[in-house]
TINUVO-769587 format. One record per residue (C-alpha): residue number from 0; x, y, z; chain. Coordinates in steps of 0.05 Angstrom, whole numbers, plus 5000, padded with zeros to 4 digits. Example, Ala and Ser with C-alpha at 12.3 -4.5 7.8 and 13.67 -1.06 7.14 Angstrom:
<sites>
num->0, xx->5246, yy->4910, zz->5156, cadena->A
num->1, xx->5273, yy->4979, zz->5143, cadena->A
</sites>
This chain:
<sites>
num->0, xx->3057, yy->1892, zz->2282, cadena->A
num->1, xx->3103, yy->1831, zz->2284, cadena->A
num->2, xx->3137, yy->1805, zz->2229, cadena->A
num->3, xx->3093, yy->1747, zz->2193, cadena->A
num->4, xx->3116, yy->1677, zz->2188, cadena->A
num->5, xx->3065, yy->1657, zz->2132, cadena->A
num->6, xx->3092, yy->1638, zz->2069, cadena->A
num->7, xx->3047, yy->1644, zz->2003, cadena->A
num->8, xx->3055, yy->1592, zz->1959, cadena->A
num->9, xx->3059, yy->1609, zz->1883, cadena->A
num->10, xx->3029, yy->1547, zz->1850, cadena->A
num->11, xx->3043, yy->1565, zz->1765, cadena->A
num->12, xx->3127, yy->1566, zz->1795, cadena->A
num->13, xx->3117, yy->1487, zz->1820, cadena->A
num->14, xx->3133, yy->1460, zz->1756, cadena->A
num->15, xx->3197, yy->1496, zz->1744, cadena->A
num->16, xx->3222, yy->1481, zz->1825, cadena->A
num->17, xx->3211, yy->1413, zz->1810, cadena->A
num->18, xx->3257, yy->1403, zz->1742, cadena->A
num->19, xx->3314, yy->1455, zz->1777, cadena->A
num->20, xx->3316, yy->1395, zz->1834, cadena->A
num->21, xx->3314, yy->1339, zz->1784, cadena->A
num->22, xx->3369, yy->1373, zz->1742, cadena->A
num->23, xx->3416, yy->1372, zz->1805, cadena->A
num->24, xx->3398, yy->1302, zz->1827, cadena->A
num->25, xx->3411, yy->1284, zz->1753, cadena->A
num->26, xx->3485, yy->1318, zz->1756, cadena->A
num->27, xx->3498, yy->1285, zz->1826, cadena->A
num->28, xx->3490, yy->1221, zz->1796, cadena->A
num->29, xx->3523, yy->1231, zz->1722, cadena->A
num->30, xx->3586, yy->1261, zz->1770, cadena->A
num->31, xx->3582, yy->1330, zz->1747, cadena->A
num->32, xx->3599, yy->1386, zz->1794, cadena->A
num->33, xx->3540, yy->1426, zz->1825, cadena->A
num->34, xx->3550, yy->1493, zz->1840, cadena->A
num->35, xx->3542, yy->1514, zz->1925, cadena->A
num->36, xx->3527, yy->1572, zz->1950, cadena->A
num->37, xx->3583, yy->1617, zz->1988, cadena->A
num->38, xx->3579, yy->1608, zz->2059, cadena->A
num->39, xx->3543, yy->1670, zz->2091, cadena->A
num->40, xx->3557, yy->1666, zz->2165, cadena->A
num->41, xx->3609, yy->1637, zz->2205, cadena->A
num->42, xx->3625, yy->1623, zz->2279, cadena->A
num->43, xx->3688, yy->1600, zz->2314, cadena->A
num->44, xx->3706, yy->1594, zz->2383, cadena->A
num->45, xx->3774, yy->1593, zz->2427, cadena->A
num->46, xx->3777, yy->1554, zz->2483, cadena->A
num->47, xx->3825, yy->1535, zz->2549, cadena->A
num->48, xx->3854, yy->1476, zz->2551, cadena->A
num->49, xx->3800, yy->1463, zz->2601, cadena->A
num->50, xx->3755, yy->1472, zz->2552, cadena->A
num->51, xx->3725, yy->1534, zz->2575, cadena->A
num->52, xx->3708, yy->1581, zz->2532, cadena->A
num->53, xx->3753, yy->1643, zz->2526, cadena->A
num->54, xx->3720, yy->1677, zz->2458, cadena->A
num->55, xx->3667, yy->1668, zz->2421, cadena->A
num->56, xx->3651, yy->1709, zz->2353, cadena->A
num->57, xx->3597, yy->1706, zz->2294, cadena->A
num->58, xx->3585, yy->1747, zz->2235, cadena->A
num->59, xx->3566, yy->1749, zz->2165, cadena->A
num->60, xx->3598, yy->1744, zz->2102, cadena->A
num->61, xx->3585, yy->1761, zz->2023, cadena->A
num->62, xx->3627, yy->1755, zz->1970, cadena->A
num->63, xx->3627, yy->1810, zz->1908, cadena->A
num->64, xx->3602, yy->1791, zz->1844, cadena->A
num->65, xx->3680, yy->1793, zz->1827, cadena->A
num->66, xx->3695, yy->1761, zz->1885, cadena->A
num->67, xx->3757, yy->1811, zz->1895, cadena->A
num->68, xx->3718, yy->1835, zz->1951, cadena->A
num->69, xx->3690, yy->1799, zz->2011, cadena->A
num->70, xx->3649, yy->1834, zz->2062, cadena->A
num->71, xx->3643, yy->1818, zz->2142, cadena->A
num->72, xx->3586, yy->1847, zz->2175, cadena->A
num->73, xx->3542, yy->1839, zz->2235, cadena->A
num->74, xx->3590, yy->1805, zz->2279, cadena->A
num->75, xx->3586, yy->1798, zz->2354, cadena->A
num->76, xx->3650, yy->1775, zz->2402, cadena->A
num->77, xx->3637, yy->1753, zz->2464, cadena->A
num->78, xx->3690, yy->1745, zz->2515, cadena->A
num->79, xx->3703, yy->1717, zz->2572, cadena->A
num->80, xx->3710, yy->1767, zz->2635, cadena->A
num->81, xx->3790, yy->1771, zz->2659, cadena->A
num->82, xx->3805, yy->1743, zz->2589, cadena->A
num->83, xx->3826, yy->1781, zz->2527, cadena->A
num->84, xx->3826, yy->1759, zz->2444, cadena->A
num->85, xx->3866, yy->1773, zz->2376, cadena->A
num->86, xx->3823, yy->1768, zz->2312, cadena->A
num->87, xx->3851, yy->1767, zz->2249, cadena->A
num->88, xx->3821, yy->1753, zz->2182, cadena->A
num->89, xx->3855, yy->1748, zz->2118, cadena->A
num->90, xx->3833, yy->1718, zz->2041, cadena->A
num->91, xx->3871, yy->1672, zz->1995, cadena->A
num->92, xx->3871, yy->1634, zz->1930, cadena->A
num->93, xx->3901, yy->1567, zz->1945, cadena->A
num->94, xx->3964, yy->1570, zz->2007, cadena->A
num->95, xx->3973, yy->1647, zz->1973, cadena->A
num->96, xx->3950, yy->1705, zz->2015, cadena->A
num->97, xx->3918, yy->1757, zz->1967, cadena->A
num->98, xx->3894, yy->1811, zz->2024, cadena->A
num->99, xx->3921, yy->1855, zz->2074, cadena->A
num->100, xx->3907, yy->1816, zz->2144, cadena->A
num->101, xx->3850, yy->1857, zz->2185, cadena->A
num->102, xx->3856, yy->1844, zz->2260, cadena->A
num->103, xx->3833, yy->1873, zz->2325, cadena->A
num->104, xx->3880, yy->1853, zz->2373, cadena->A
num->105, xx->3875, yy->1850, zz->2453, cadena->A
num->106, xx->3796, yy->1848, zz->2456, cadena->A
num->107, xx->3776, yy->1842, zz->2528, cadena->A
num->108, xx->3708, yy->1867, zz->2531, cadena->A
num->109, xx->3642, yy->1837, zz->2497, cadena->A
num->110, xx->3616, yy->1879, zz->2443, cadena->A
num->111, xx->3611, yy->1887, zz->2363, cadena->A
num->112, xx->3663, yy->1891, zz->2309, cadena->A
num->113, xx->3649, yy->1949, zz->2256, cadena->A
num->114, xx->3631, yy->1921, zz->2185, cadena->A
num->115, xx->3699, yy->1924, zz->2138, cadena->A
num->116, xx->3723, yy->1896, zz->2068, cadena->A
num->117, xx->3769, yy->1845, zz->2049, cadena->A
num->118, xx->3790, yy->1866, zz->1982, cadena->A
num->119, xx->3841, yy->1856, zz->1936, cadena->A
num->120, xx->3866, yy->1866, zz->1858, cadena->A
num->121, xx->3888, yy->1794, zz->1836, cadena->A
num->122, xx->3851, yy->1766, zz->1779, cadena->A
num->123, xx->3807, yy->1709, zz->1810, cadena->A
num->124, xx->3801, yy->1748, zz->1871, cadena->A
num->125, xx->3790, yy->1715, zz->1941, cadena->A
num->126, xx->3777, yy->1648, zz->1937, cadena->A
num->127, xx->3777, yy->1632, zz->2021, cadena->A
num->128, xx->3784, yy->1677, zz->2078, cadena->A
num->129, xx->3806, yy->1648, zz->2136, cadena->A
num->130, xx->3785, yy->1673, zz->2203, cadena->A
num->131, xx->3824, yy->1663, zz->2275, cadena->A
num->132, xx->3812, yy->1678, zz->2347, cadena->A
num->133, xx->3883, yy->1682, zz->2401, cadena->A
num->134, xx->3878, yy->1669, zz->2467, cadena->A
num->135, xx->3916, yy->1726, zz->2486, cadena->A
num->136, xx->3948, yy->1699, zz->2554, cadena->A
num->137, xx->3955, yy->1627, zz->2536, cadena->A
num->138, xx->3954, yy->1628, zz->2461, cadena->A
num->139, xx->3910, yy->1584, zz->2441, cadena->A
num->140, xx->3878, yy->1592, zz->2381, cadena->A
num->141, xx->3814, yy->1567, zz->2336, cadena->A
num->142, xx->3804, yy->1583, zz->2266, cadena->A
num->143, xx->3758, yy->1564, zz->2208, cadena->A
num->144, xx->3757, yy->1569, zz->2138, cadena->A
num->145, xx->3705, yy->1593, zz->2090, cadena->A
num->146, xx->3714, yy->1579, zz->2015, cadena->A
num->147, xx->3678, yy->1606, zz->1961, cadena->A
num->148, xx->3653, yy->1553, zz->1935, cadena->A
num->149, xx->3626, yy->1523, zz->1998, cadena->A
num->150, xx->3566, yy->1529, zz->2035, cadena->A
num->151, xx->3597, yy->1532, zz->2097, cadena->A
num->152, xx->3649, yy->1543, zz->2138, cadena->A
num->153, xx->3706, yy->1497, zz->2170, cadena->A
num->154, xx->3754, yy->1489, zz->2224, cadena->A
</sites>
């Protein structure tokens, strides 16, 4: 049996959708700040100069309730045959690195990267991890951003 893409609609819950929405659009006007989501996937990509693409990974992301912890799973690198790729991740509050840096370095084939932590013990805890792909030969490199209070990520 396939998985079923009918949604059932609970109509007595209407009513309290509908005053949620207006109480955003109402702090979006007065100027207040709304509160986003965490970004939960990301994607970047490292490229020749050419523009050909070397690398290519994605993945998902969650931060802890704490947010001294944030989690990378599910993430697939492709790679370009001949061609080889650094990762590295690492999280930060503001321009000060607050983890360890995680990296795989000299990736060549296409494949998976094993689900790890970034965690660490100052108060606050990660505020943006920020994510990079090397061209190993020519040194290029790509990287994004994702910040906690963002919904998604950036180059």
């Amino acid at each position: 049996m396939g998985i079923s893409t009918k949604t059932r609609r609970n109509p007595g819950r209407r009513g309290k959708a509908v005053a949620v929405v207006a109480a955003a659009a109402a702090a979006i006007v007065a100027g207040a700040p709304v509160a986003t989501a965490a970004p939960a996937g990301f994607e970047v990509t490292v490229r020749h100069s050419s523009g050909t693409i070397v690398g290519h990974l994605t993945g998902n992301l969650s931060w802890s309730t704490s947010g001294r912890t944030v989690t990378f799973s599910n993430q697939a690198l492709t790679v370009k045959s001949g061609e080889c790729v650094d990762v590295a991740y690492a999280g930060y509050q503001g321009n000060t690195r607050v983890t360890d840096i995680w990296e795989v370095r000299g990736a060549c084939l296409t494949g998976t990267i094993d689900d790890f932590p970034l965690a660490t013990d100052v108060p606050g805890g990660v505020q943006q991890v920020n994510i990079t792909l090397t061209d190993v030969d020519h040194r290029n490199k790509a990287s994004i951003a994702c910040r906690k209070d963002q919904s998604v990520c950036h180059a």
